[in-house]
ZAFI-294932 format. One record per atom (N, C-alpha, C): atom name; residue in three letters; x, y, z. Coordinates in steps of 0.2 Angstrom, whole numbers, plus 5000, padded with zeros to 4 digits. Atoms other than C-alpha are relative to their C-alpha. Layout:
  name  resn  east  north    up
    CA   ALA     X      Y     Z
...
This chain:
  name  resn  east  north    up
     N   UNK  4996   4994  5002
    CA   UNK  5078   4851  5180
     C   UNK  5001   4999  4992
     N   UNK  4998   4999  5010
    CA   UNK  5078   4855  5160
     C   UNK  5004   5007  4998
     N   UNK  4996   4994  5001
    CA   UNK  5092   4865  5154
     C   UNK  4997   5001  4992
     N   UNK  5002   4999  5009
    CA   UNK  5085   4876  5138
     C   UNK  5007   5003  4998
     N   UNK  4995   4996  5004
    CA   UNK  5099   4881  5127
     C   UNK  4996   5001  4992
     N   UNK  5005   4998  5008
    CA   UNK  5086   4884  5111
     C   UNK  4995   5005  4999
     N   UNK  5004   4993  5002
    CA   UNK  5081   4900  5104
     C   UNK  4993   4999  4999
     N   UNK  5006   5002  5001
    CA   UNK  5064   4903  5101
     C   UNK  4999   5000  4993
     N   UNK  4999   5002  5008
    CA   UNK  5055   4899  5084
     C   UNK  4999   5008  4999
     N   UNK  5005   4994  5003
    CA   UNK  5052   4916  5075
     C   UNK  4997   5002  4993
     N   UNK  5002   4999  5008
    CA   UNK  5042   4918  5059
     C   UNK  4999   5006  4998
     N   UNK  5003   4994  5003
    CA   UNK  5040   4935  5051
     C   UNK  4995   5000  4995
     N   UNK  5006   5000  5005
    CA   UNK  5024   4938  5043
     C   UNK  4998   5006  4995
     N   UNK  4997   4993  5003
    CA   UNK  5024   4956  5039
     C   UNK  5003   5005  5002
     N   UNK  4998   5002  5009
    CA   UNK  5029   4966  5029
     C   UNK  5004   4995  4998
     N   UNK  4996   5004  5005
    CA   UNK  5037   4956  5016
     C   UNK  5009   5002  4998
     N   UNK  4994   5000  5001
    CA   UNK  5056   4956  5015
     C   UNK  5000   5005  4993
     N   UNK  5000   4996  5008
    CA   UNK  5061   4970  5001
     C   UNK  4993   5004  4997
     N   UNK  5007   4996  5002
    CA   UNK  5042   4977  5000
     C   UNK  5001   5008  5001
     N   UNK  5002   4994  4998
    CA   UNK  5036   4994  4998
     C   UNK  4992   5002  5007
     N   UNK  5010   5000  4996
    CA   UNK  5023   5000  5012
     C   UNK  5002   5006  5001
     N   UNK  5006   4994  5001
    CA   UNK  5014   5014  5015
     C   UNK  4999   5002  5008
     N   UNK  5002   4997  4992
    CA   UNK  5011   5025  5033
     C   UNK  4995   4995  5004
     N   UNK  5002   5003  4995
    CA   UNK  5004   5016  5047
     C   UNK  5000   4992  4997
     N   UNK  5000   5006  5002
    CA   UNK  5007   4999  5042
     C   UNK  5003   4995  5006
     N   UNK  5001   5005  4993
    CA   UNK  5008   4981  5054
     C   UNK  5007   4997  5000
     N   UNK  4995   5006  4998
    CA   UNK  5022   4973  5060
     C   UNK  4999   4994  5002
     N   UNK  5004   5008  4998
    CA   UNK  5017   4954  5062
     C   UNK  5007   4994  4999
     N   UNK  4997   5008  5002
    CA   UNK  5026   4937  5066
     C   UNK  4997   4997  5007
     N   UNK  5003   5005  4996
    CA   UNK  5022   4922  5076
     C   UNK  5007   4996  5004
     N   UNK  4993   5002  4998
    CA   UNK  5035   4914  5088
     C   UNK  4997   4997  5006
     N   UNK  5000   5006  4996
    CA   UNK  5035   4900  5100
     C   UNK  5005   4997  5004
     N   UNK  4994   5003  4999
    CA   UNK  5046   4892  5111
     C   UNK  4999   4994  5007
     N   UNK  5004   5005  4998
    CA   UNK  5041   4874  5116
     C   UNK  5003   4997  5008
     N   UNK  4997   5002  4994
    CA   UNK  5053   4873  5133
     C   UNK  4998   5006  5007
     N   UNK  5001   4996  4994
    CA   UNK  5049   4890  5142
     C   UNK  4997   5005  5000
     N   UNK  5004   4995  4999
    CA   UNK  5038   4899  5134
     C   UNK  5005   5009  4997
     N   UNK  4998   4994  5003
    CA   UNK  5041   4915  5124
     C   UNK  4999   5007  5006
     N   UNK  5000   4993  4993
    CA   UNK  5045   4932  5138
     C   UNK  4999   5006  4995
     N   UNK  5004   4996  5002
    CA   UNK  5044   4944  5127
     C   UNK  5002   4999  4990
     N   UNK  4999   5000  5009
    CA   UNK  5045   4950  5107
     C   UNK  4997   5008  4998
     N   UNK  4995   4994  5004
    CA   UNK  5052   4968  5099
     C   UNK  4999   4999  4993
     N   UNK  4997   4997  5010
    CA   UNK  5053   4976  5082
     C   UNK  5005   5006  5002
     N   UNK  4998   4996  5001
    CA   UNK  5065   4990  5080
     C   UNK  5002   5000  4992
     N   UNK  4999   4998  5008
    CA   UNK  5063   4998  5064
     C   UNK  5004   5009  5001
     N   UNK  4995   4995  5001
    CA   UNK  5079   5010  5060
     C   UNK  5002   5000  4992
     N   UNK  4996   4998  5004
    CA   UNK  5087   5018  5047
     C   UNK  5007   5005  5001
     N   UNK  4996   4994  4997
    CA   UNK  5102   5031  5048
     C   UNK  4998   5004  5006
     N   UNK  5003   4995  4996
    CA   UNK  5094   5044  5056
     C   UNK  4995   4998  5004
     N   UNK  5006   4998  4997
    CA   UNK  5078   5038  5062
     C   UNK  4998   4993  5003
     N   UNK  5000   5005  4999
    CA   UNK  5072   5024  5073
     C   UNK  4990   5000  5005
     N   UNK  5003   5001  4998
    CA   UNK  5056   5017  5080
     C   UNK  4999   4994  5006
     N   UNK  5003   5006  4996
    CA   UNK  5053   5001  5094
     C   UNK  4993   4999  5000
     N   UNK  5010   4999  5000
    CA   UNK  5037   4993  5099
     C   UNK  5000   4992  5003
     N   UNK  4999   5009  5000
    CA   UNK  5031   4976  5101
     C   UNK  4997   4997  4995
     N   UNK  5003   5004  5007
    CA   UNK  5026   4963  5088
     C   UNK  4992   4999  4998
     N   UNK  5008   4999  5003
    CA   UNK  5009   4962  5079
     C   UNK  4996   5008  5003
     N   UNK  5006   4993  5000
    CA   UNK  5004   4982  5081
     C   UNK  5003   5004  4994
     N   UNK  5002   4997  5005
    CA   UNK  5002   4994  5069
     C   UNK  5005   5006  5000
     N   UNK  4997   4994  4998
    CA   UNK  5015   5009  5067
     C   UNK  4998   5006  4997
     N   UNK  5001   4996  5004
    CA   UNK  5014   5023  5065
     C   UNK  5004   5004  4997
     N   UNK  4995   4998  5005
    CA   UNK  5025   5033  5052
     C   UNK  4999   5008  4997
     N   UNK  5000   4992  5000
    CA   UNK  5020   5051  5052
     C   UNK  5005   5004  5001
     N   UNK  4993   4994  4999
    CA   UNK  5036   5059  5058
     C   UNK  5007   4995  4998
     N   UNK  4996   5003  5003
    CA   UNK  5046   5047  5048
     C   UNK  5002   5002  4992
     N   UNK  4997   4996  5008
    CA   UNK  5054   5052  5030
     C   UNK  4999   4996  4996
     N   UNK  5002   5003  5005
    CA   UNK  5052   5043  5015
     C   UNK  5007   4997  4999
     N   UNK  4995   5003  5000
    CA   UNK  5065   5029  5016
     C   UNK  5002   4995  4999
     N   UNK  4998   5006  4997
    CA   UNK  5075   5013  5018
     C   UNK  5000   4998  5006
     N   UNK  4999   5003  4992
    CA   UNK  5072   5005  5033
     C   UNK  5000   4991  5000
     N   UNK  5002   5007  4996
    CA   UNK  5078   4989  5042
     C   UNK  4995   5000  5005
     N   UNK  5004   5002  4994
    CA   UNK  5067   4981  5054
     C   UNK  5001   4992  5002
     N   UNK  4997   5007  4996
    CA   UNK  5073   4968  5065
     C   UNK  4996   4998  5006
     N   UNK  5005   5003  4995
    CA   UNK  5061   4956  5074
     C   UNK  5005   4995  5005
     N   UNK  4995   5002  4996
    CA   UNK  5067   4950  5089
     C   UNK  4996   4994  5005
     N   UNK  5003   5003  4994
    CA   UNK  5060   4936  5102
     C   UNK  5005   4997  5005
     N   UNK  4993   5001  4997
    CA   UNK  5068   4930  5118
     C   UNK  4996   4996  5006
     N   UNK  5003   5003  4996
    CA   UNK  5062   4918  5129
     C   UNK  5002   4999  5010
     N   UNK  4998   5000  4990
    CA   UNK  5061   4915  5150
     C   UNK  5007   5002  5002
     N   UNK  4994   5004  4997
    CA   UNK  5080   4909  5152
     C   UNK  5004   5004  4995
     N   UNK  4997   4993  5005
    CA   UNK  5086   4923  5138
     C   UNK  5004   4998  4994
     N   UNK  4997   5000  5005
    CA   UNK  5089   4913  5126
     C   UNK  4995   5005  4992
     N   UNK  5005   4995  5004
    CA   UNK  5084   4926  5110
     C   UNK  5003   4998  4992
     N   UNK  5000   5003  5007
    CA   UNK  5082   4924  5090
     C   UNK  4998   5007  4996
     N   UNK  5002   4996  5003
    CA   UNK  5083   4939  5079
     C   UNK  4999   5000  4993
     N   UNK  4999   4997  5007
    CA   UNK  5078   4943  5062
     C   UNK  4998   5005  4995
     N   UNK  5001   4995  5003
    CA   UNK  5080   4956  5049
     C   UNK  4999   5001  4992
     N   UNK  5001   5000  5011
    CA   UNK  5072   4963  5032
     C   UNK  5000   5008  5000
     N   UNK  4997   4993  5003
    CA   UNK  5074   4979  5023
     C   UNK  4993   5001  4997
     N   UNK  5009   4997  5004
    CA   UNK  5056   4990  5018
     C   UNK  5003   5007  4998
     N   UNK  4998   4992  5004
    CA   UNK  5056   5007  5008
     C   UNK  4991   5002  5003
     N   UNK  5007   4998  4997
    CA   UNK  5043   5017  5017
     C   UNK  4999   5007  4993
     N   UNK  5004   4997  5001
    CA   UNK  5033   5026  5005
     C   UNK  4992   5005  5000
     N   UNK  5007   4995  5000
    CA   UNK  5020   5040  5007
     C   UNK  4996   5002  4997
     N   UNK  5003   4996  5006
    CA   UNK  5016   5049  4994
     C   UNK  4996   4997  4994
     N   UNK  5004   5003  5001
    CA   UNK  5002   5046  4985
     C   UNK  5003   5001  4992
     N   UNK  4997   5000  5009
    CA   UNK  5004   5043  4962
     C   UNK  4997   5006  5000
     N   UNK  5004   4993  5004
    CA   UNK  5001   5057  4951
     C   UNK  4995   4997  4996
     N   UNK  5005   5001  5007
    CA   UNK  4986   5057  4937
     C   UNK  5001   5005  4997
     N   UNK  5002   4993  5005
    CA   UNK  4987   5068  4925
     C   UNK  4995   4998  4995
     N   UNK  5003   5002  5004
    CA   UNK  4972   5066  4916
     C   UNK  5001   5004  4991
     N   UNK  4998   4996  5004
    CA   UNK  4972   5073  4896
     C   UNK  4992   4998  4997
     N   UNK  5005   4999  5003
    CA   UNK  4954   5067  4888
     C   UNK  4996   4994  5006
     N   UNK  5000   4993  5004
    CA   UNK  4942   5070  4891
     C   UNK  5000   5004  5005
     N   UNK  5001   4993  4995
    CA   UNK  4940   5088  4898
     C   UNK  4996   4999  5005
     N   UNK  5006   4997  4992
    CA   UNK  4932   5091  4915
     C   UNK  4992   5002  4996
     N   UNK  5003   4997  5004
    CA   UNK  4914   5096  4910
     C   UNK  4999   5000  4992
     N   UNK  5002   5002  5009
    CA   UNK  4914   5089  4891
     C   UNK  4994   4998  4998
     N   UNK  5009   5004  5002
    CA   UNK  4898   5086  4881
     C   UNK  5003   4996  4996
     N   UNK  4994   5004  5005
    CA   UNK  4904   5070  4872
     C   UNK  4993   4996  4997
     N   UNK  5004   5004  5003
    CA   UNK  4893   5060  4859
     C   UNK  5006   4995  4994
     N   UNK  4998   5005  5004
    CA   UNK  4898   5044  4851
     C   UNK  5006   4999  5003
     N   UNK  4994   5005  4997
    CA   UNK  4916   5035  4855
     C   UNK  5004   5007  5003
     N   UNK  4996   4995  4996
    CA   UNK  4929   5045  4866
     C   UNK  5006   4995  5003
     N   UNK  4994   5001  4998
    CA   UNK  4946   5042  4874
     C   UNK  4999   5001  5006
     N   UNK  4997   4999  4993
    CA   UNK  4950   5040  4894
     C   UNK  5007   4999  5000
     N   UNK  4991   5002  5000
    CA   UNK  4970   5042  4893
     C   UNK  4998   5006  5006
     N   UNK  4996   4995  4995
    CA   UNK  4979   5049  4908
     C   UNK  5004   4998  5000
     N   UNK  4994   5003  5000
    CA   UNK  4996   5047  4912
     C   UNK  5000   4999  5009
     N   UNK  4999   5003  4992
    CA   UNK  5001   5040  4930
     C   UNK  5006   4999  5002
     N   UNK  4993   4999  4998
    CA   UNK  5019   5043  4938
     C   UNK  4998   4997  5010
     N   UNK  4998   5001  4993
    CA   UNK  5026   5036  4954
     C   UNK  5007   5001  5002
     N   UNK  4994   5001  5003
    CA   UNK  5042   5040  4957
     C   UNK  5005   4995  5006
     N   UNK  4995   5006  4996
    CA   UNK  5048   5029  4972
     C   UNK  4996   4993  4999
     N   UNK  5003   5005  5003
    CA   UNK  5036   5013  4971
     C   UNK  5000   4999  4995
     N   UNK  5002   5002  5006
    CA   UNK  5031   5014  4955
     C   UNK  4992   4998  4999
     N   UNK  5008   5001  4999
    CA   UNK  5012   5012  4949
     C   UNK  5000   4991  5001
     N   UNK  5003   5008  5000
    CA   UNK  5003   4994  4952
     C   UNK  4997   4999  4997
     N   UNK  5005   5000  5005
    CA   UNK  4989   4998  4943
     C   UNK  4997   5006  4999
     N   UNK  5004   4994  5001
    CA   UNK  4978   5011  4937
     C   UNK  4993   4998  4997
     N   UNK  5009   5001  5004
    CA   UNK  4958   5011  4931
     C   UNK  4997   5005  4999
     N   UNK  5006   4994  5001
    CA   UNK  4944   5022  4928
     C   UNK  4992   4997  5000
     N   UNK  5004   5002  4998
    CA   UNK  4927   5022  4934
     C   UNK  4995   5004  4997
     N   UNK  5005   4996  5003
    CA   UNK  4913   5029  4925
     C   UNK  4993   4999  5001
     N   UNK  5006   5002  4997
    CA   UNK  4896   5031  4935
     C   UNK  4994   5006  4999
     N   UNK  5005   4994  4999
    CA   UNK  4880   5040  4934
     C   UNK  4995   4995  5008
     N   UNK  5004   5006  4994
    CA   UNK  4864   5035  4947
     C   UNK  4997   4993  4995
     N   UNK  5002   5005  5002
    CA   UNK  4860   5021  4935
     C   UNK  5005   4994  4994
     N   UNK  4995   5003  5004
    CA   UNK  4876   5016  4924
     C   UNK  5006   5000  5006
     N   UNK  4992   5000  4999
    CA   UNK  4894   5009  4931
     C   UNK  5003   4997  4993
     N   UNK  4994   5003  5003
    CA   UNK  4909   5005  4921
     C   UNK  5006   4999  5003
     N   UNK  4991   4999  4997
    CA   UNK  4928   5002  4927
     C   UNK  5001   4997  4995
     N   UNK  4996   5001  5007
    CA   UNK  4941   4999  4913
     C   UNK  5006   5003  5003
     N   UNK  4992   4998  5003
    CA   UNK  4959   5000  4910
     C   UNK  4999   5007  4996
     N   UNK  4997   4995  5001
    CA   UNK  4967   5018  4909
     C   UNK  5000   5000  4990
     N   UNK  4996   4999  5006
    CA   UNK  4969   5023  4891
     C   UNK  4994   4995  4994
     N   UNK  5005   5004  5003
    CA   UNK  4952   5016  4882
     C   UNK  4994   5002  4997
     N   UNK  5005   4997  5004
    CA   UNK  4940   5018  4871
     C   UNK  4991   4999  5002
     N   UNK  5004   5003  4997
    CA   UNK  4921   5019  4876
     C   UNK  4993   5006  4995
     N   UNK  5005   4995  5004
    CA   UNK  4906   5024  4865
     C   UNK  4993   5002  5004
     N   UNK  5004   5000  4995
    CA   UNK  4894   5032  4875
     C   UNK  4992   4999  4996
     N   UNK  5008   5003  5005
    CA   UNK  4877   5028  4862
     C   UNK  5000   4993  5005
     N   UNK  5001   5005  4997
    CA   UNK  4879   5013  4873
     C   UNK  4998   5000  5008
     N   UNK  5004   4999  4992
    CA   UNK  4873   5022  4888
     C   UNK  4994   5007  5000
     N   UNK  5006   4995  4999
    CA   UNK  4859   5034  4893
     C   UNK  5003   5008  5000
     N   UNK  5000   4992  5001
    CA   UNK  4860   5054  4890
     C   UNK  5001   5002  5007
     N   UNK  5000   4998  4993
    CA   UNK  4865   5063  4906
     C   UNK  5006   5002  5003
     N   UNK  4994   4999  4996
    CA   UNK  4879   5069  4917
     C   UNK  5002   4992  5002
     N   UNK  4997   5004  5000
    CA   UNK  4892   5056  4922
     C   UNK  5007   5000  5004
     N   UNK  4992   5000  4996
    CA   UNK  4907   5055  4935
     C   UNK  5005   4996  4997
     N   UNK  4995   5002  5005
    CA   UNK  4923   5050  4928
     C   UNK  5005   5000  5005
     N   UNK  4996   4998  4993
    CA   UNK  4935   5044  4943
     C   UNK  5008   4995  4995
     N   UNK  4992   4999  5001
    CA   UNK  4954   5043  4938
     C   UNK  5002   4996  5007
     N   UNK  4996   5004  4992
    CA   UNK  4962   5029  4951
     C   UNK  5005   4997  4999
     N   UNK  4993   5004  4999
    CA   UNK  4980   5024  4954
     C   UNK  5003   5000  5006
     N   UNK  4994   5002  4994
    CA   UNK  4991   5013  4966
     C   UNK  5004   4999  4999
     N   UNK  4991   5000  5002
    CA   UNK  5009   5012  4969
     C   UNK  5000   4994  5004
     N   UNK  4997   5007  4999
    CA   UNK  5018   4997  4974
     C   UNK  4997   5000  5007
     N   UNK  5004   4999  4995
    CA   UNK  5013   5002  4991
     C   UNK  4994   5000  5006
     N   UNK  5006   4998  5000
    CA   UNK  4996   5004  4991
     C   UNK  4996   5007  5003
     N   UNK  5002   4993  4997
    CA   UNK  4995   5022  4993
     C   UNK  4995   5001  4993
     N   UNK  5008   4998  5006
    CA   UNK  4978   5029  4981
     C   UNK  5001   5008  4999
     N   UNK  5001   4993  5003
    CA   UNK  4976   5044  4972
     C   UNK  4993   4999  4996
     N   UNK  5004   4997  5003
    CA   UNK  4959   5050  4963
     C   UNK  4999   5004  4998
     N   UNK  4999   4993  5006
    CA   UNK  4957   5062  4950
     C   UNK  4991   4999  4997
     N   UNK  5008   4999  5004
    CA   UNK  4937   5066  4947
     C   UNK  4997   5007  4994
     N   UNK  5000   4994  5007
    CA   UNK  4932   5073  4930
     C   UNK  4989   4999  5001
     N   UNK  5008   5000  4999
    CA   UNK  4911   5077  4927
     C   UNK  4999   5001  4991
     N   UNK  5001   4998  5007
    CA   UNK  4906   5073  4909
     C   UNK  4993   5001  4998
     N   UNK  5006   5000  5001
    CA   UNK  4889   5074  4901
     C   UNK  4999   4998  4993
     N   UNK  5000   5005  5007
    CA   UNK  4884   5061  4886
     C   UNK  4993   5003  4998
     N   UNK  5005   4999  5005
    CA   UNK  4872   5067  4874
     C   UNK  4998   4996  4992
């Protein structure tokens, strides 16, 4: 006869303590418990108002949930009861950045050097990053927001012009312009 009085281990894997996530995101940790075996393992993600359970390592979902602060408290507990919880704090973000593109216009005939500036707002995350893609059937480019690019350095033609920014989140927004270089 072995008396356990030892909680089980629990690691939290994600999210990240204090991160911003994004809809349907994983809840993950790893947990063990060398005397009698791990019985079960819980999330409850709450805030004020709103609360979710589940079990550990699935993916939730966050469609009737608000744009918030949430704890999430992972919990495991083994055979004989003894249990180990722990908590971290996430801000659920949804909402995808703004682009406001300014050069060049939708539909522009552009020859010689040109300007790709947009401006790009997040207002909970904040942005991560932003680029721009510049492709026909025979040319790519990507580049840094806010750049200069002489187009004699490419082929005559129509040309797509993709506007791209993420928030701390990883929520995407795209903003497609259609230029034509002569």
């Amino acid at each position: 006869f072995t008396l356990d009085t030892t909680e089980p281990v629990l690691t939290v894997e994600n999210p990240v303590n204090k991160s911003f996530v994004s809809s349907n995101f994983s809840v993950n940790a790893s947990w063990s418990d060398a005397t009698t075996g791990v019985k079960s393992q819980v999330f409850n993600l709450s805030n004020r108002t709103q609360q979710i359970n589940g079990s550990l390592n699935s993916k939730l979902d966050t469609s009737n949930l608000s744009q918030s602060e949430y704890n999430i408290t992972y919990t495991a507990k083994d055979y004989v009861g003894n249990e180990v919880s722990k908590r971290i704090n996430v801000t659920l973000d949804t909402e995808k950045p703004g682009i406001s593109p300014s050069t060049p216009v939708d539909n522009a005939n552009i020859s010689g050097e040109f300007w790709i500036n947009a401006s790009v707002s997040d207002s909970l995350s904040g942005i991560k990053n932003s680029s721009f893609t510049l492709y026909n059937s025979t040319n790519t480019t990507e580049g840094d927001l806010n750049s200069s690019i002489n187009s004699s350095n490419y082929d005559d033609g129509e040309y797509n012009l993709t506007y791209t920014a993420y928030d701390k989140a990883e929520n995407l927004q795209t903003t497609l312009r259609r230029i034509e270089f002569d």
